[in-house]
Structure formats: structure tokens, C-alpha cells
N, C-alpha and C positions, 0 to 999 in steps of 0.2 A: 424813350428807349432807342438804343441806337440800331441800325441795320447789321446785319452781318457783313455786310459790305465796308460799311464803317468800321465796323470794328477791324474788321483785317487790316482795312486802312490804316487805322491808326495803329496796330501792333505792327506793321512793314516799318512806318515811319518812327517808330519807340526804336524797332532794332536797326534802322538803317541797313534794312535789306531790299534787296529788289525779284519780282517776281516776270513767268512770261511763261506763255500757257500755248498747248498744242490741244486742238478740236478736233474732233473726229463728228459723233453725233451728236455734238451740241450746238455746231455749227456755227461757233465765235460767240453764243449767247451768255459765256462766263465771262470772256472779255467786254462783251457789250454791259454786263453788270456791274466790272471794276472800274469802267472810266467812267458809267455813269456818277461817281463822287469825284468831288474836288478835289486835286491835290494829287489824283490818283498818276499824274507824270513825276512824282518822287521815287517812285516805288515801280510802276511799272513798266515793264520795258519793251511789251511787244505781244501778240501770237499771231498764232498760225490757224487757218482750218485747214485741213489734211483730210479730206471728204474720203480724196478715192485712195485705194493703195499705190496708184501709180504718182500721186502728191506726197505719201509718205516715203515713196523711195526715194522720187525726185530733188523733193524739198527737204524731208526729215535726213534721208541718207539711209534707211532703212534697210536692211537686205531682206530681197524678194525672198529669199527662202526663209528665210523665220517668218514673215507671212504667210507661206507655202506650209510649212511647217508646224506652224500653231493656229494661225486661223487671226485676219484681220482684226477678230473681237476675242482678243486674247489680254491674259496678264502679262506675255512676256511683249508681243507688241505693246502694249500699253508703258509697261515701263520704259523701254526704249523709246518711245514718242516721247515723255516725260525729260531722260537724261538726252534725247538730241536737241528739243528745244532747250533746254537750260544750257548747254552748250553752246548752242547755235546763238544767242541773246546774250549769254556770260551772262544769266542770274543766279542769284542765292538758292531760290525758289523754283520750282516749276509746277503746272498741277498738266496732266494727259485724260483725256478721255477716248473711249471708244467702245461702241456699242450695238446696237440693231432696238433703234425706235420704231422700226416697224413702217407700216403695216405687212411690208416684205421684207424675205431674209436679208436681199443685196449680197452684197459678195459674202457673203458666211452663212453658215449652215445652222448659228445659236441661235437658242428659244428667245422669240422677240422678246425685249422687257429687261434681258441679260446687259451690262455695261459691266463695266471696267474703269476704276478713275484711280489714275495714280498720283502721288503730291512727293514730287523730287525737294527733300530738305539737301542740305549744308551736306551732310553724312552719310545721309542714304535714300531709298527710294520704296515709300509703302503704297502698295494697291490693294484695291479693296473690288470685290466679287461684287456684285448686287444683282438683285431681282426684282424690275418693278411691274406691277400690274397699270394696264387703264390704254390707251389711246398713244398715239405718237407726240403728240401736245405733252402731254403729261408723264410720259417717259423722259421726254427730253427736257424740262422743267424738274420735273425730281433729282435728274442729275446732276443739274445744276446747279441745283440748293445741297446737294450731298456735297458735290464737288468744295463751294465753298465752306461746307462746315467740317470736312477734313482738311481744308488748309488750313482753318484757321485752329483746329484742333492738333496741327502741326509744328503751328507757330511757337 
């Protein structure tokens, strides 16, 4: 059976598209999952971690007030990290995250467990709300496997 990793893998290189991911709390651990497969330089073109907000302004291009405005662990931040890396990379693809793994709020005020992952296609840009229960290990790891199985449910 193959990985989910693979499998994206291999639906990137079926469509000869290319992907490239902006981190917030996952902290590069989706990209560190796509290069770990072979092959995975056809297809993928790059990310970002975007820890603090002031990396999101800096690097993503962000505006402080829609941060200000919705709250670092937001859907409308999140999609915007999603269309400035696909921009910034020129990919087909992009996938964003951002969230409060906890064990503290950090710059936002949502109930730890709360992320946000967006998966920028060709045409548009879907985010998805979640809620995960357990430890910061395990927040940040559920996100990851959610992340890639809405991309690959994108694809």
C-alpha cells in the first residue's frame, strides 16, 4: 500500500503540476513529509515556515491589519498565506496552515487544538476549520496528515 505521500506524489507527476506550502504550526513538518519521497523535485517547488506574524508580513507580504483584524489563527489569514505562497513559488498547488498547538495561546486568543489549513487549487482556495484534542505533538501531527489528505482530496 502506498503512502499518502506517494500517492500525491504520484497524482503531482500524472497532472504535471507543482506544489509549495506556507507553515505556520506545523513548522515545515508537511514539507519535511513531501521530500521525504523520491522524485518529490518534479513537483515540488519550495516552502516557507511563517512562525511569527511578523514572517508573515515580512516574507508572505501579508497585511498587519487583517492579522489585526482576524486573528493570526484565522481562515481569512490562512487563505492568504496559501494564495501568497502559490504566488510567491508560481505553483499550481499550494496547501497553508495555521493554528495554536499549544500548550499556550501565543499570539492569538483561540482554543488550543483550533488550526486552519488551506489547499490553494488552479481555481480557487478551500479552508477547513478543525478542532483537535491531545497534546502539541499530536495537534501538530494530526494536522499534517489532515493537511495532506485535503490535498490530495484536491487533486
Amino acid at each position: 500500500m502506498s503512502s499518502l505521500e506517494q500517492i500525491i506524489a504520484s497524482k503531482f507527476k500524472e497532472l504535471k503540476k507543482t506544489l509549495s506550502v506556507a507553515e505556520s504550526c506545523t513548522g515545515g513538518s508537511i514539507c519535511s513529509r513531501i521530500v521525504s519521497n523520491e522524485g518529490a523535485s518534479t513537483y515540488f517547488k519550495g516552502g516557507i515556515v511563517c512562525y511569527s506574524t511578523e514572517s508573515k508580513t515580512n516574507i508572505l507580504g501579508l497585511d498587519a491589519k487583517t492579522i489585526n483584524d482576524y486573528s493570526v489563527v484565522s481562515k481569512e489569514v490562512c487563505e492568504l498565506m496559501a494564495i501568497s505562497v502559490k504566488n510567491l513559488f508560481n505553483s499550481d498547488f499550494s496547501i497553508s496552515t495555521t493554528g495554536n498547538a499549544g500548550p499556550e495561546k501565543g499570539e492569538s486568543n483561540v482554543k488550543i487544538g483550533k488550526v486552519f489549513i488551506s489547499v490553494a487549487t488552479e481555481n480557487n482556495v478551500n479552508t477547513y476549520e478543525l478542532n483537535f484534542d491531545g497534546n502539541r505533538k499530536e495537534v501538530i501531527n494530526n494536522t499534517v496528515v489532515r493537511a495532506l489528505e485535503l490535498l490530495k482530496d484536491n487533486l
